[in-house]
N, CA, C and O atoms as a DFTB+ gen file, in Angstrom:
424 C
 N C O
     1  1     -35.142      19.289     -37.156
     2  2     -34.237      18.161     -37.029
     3  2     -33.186      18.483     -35.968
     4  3     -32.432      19.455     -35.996
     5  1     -33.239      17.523     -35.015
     6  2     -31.759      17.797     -34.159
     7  2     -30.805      17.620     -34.257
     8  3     -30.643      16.417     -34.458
     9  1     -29.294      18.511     -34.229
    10  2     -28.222      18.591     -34.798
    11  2     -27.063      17.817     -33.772
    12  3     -26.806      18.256     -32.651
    13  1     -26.769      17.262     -34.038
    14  2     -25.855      16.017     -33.423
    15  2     -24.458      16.939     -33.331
    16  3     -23.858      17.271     -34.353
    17  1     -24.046      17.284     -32.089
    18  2     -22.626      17.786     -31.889
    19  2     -22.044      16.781     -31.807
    20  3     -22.629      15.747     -31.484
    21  1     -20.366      16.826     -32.155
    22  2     -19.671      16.239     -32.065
    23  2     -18.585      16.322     -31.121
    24  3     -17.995      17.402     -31.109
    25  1     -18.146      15.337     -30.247
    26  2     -16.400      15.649     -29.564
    27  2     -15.307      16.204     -30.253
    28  3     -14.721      15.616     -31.162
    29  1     -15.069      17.137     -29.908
    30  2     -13.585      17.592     -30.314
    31  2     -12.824      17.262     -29.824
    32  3     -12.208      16.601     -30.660
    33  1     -11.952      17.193     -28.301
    34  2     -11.078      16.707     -27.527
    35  2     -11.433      16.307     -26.394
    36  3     -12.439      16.692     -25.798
    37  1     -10.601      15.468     -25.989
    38  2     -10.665      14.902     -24.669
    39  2      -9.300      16.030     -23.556
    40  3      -8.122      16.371     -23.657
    41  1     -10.532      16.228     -22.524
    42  2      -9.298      17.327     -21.320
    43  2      -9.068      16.704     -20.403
    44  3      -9.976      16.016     -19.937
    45  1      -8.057      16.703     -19.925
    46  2      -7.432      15.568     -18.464
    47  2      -6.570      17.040     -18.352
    48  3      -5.710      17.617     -19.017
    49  1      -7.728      17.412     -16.458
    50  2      -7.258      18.373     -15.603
    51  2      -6.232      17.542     -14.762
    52  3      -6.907      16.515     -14.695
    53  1      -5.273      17.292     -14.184
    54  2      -4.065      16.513     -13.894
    55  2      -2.665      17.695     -12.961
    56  3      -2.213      18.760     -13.380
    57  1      -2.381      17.095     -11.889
    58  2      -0.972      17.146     -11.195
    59  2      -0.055      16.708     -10.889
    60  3      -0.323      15.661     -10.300
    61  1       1.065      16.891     -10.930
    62  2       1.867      15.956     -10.868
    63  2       2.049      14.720      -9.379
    64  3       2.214      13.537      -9.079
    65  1       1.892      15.881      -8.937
    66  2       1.609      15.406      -7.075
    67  2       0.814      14.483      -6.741
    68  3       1.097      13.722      -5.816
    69  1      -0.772      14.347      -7.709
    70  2      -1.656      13.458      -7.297
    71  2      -1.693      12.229      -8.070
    72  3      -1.796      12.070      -9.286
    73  1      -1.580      11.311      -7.030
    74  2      -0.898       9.825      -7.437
    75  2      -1.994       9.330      -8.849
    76  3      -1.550       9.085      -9.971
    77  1      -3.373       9.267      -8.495
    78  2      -4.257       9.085      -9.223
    79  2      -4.195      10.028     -11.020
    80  3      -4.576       9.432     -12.027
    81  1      -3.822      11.058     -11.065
    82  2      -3.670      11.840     -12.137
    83  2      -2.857      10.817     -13.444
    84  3      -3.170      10.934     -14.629
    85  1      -1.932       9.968     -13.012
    86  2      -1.363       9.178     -13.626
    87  2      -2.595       8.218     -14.321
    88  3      -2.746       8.238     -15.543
    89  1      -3.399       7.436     -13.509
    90  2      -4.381       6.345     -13.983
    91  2      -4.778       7.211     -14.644
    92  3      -4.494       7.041     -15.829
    93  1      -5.579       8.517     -14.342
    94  2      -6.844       9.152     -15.427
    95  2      -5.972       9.679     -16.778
    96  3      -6.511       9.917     -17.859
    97  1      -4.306       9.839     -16.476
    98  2      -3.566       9.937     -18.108
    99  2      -3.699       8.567     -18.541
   100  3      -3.605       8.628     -19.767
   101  1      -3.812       7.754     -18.311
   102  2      -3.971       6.361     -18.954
   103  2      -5.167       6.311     -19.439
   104  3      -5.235       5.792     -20.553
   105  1      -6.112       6.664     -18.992
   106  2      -7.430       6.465     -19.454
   107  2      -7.735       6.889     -20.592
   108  3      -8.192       6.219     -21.518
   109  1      -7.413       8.425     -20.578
   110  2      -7.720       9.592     -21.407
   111  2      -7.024       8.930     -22.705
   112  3      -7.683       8.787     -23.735
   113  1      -5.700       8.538     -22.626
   114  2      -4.518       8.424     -23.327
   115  2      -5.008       7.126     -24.699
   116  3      -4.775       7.154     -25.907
   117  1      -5.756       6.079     -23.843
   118  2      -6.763       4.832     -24.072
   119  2      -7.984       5.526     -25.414
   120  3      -8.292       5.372     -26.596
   121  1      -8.233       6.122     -24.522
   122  2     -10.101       6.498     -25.326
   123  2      -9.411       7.476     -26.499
   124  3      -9.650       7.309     -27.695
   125  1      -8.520       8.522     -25.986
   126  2      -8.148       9.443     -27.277
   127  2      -7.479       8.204     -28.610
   128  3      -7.518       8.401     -29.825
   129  1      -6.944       7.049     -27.953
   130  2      -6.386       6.545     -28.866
   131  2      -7.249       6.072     -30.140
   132  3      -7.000       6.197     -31.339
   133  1      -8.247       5.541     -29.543
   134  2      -9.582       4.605     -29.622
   135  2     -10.673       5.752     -30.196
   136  3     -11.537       5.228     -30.898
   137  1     -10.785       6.907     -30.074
   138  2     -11.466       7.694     -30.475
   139  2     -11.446       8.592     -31.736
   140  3     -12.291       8.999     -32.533
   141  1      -9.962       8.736     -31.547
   142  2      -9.768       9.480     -32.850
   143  2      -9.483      11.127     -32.599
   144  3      -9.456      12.020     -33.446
   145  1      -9.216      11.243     -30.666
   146  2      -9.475      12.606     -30.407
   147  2      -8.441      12.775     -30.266
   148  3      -7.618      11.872     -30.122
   149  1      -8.139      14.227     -30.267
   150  2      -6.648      14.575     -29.419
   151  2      -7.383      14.808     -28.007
   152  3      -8.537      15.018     -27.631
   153  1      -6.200      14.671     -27.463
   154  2      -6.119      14.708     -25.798
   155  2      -5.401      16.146     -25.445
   156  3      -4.485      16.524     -26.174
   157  1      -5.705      16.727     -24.632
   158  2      -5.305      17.895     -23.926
   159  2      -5.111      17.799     -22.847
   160  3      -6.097      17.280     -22.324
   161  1      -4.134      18.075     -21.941
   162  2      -4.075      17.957     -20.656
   163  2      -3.590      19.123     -20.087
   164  3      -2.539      19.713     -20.337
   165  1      -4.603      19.435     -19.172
   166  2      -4.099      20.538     -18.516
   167  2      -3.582      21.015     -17.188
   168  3      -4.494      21.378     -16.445
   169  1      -2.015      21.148     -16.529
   170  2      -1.470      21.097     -15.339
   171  2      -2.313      21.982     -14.034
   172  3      -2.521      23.195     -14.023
   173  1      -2.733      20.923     -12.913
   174  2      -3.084      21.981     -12.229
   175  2      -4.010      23.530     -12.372
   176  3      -3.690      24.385     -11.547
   177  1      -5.165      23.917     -13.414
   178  2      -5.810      24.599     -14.365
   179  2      -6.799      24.985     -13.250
   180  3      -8.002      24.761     -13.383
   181  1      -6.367      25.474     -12.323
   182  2      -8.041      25.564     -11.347
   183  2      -8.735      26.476     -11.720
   184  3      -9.700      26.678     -10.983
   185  1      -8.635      27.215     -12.692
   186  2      -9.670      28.577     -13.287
   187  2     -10.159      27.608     -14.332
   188  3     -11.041      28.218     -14.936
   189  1     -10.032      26.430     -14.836
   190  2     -11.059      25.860     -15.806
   191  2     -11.292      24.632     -14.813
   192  3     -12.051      23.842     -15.375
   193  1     -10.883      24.129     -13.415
   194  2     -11.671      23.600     -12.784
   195  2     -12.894      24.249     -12.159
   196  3     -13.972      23.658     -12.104
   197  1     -12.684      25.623     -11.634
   198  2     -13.440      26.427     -11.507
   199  2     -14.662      26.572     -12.098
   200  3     -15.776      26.230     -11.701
   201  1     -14.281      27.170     -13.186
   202  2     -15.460      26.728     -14.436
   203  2     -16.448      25.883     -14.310
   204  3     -17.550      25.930     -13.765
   205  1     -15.565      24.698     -15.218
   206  2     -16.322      23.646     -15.766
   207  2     -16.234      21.870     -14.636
   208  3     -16.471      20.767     -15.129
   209  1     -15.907      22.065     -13.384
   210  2     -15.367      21.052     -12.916
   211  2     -16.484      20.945     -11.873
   212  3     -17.212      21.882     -11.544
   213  1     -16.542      19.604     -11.353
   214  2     -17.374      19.223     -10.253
   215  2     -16.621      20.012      -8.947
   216  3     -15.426      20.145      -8.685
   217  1     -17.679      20.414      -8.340
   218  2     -17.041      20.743      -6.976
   219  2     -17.710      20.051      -5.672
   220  3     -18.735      19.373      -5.731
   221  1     -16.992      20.314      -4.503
   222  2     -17.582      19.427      -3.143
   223  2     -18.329      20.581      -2.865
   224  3     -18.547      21.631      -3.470
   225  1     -18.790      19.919      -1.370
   226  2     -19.623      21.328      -1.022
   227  2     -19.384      22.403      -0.231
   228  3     -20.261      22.957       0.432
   229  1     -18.081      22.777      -0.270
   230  2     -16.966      24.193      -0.174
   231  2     -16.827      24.613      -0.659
   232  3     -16.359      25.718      -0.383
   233  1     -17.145      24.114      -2.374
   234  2     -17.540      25.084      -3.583
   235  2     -15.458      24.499      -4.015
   236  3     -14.956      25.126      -4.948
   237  1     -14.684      23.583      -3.422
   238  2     -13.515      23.147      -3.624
   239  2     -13.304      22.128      -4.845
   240  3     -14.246      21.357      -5.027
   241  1     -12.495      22.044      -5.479
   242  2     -12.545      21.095      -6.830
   243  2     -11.897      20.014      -6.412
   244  3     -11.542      20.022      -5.234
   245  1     -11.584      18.851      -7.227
   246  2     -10.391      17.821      -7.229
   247  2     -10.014      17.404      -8.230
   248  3     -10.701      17.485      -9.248
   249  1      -8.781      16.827      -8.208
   250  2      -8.057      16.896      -9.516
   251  2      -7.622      15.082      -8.949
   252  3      -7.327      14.587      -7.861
   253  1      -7.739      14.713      -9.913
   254  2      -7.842      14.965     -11.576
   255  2      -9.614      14.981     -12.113
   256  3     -10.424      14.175     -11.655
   257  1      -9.922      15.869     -12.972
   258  2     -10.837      15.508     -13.853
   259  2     -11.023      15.355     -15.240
   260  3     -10.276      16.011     -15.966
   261  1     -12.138      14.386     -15.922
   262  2     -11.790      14.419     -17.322
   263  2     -13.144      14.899     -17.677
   264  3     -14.124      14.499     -17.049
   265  1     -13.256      15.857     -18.791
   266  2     -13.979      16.395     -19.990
   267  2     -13.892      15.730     -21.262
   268  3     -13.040      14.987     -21.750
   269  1     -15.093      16.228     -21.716
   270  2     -15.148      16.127     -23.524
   271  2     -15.369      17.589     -24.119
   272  3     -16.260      18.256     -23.594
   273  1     -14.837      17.996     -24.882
   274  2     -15.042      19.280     -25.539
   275  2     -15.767      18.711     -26.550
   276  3     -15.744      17.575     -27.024
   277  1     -16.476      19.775     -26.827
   278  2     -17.522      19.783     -28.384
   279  2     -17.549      20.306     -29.191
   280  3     -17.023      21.339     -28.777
   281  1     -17.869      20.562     -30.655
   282  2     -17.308      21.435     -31.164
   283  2     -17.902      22.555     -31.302
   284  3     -17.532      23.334     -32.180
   285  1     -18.810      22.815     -30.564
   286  2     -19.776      23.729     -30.316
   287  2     -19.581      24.640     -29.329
   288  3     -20.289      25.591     -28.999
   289  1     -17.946      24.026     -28.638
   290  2     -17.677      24.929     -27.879
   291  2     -18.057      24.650     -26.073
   292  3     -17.584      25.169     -25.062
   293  1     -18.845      23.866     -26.222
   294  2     -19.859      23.127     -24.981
   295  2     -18.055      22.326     -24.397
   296  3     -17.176      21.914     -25.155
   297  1     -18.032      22.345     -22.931
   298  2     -17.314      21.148     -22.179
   299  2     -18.251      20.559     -21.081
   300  3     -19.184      21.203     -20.601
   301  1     -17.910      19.205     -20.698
   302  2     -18.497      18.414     -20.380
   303  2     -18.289      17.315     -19.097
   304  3     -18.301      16.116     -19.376
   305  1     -18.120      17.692     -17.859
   306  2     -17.634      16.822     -17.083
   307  2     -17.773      15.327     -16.971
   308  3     -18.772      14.816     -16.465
   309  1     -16.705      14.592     -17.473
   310  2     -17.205      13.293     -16.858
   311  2     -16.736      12.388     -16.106
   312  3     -17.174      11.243     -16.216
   313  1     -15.983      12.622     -15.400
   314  2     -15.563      12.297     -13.851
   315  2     -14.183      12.705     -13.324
   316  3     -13.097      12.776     -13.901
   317  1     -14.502      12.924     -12.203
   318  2     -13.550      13.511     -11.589
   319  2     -12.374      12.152     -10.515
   320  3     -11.234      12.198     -10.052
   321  1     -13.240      11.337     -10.536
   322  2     -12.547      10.029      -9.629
   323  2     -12.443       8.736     -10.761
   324  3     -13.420       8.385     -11.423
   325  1     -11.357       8.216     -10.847
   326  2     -11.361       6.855     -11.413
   327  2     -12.773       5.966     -10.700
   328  3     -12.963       5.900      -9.485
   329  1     -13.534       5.424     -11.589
   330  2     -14.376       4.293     -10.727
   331  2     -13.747       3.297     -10.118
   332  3     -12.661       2.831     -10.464
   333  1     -14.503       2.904      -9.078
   334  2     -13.631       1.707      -8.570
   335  2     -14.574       0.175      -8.649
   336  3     -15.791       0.155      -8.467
   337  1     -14.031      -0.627      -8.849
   338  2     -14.835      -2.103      -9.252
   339  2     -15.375      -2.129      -7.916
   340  3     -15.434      -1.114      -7.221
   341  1     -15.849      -3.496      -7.463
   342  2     -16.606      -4.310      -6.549
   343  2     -15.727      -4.122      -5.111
   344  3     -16.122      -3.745      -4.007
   345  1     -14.122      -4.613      -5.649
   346  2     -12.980      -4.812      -4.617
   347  2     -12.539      -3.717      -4.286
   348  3     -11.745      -3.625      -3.350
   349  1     -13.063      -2.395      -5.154
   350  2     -12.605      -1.217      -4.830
   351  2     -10.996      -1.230      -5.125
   352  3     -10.158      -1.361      -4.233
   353  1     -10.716      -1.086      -6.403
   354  2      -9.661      -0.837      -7.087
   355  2     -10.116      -0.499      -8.296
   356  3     -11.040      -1.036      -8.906
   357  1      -9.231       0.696      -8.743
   358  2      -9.489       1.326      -9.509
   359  2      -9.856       0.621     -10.737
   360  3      -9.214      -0.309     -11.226
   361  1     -11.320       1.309     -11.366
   362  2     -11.781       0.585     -12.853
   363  2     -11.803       1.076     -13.828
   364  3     -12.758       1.699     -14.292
   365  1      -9.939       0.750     -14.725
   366  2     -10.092       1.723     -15.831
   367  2     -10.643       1.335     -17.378
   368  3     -10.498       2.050     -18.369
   369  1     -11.307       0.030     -17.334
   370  2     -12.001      -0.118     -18.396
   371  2     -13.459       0.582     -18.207
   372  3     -13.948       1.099     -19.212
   373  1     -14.140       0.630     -17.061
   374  2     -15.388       1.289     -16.335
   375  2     -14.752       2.896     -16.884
   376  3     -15.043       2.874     -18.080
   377  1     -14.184       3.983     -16.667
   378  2     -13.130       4.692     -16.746
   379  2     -13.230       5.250     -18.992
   380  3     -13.429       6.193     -19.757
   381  1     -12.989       4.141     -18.951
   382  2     -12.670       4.354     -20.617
   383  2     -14.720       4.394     -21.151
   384  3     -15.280       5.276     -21.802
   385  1     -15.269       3.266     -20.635
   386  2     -16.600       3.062     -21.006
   387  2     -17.220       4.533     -20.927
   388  3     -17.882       4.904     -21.896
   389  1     -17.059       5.376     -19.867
   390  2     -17.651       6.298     -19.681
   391  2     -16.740       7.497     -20.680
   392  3     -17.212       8.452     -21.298
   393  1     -16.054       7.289     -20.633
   394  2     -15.228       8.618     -21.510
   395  2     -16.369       8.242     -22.959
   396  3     -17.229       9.086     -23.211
   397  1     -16.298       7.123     -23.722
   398  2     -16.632       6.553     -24.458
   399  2     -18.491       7.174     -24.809
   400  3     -18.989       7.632     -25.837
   401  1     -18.911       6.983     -23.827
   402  2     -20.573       6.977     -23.463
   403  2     -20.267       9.001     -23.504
   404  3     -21.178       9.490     -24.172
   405  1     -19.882       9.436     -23.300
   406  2     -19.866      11.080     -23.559
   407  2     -19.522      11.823     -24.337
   408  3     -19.817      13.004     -24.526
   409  1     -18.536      10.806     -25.084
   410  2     -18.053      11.271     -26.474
   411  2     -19.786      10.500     -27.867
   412  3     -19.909      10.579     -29.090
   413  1     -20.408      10.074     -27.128
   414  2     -21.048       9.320     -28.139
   415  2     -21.001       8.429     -28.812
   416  3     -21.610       8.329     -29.877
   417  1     -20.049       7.359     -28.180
   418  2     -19.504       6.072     -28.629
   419  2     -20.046       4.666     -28.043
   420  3     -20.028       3.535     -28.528
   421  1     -20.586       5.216     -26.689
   422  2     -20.672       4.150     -25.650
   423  2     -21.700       3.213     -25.730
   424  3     -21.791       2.323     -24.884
């Protein structure tokens, strides 16, 4: 039988500097509400962007990104850029859907 992990927290890698870090605390802030998770946020963390974070192909990270922790210990990238709609502005219900869809909700 396969054993169904569960989300433990939601991680929002975040700076103060980067304008966008604000929307993805909204997001996170949204789905943890809606989820039932705690939220973690972690300043500027580039040894767990390092890690667990998408990188370009300089092997360089960007911030902000959001995770799901599991309780298994497993983390989980799931995006590093706010989506952007059609008009190309940021889509933070698109944004929440996906936090949602990784936690196993979606």
């Amino acid at each position: 039988m396969l054993k169904v992990v569960k989300a433990s927290s939601i991680i929002l890698v975040s700076a103060d500097w980067e304008k966008t870090s604000s929307l993805a605390r909204r997001v996170c802030e949204e789905a943890a509400k809606n989820l039932g998770l705690p939220l973690e946020e972690r300043k500027e963390d580039w040894t767990f962007l390092a890690k667990y974070g998408a990188k370009d192909e300089y092997g360089g990270v960007d911030i902000p990104q959001v995770f799901v922790k599991y309780e298994d210990g497993t983390v989980k990238q799931v995006f590093s850029r706010i989506p952007l709609n059609k008009a190309g502005k940021p889509d933070l219900v698109e944004a929440i859907r996906l936090l949602n869809e990784a936690v196993g909700k979606g």
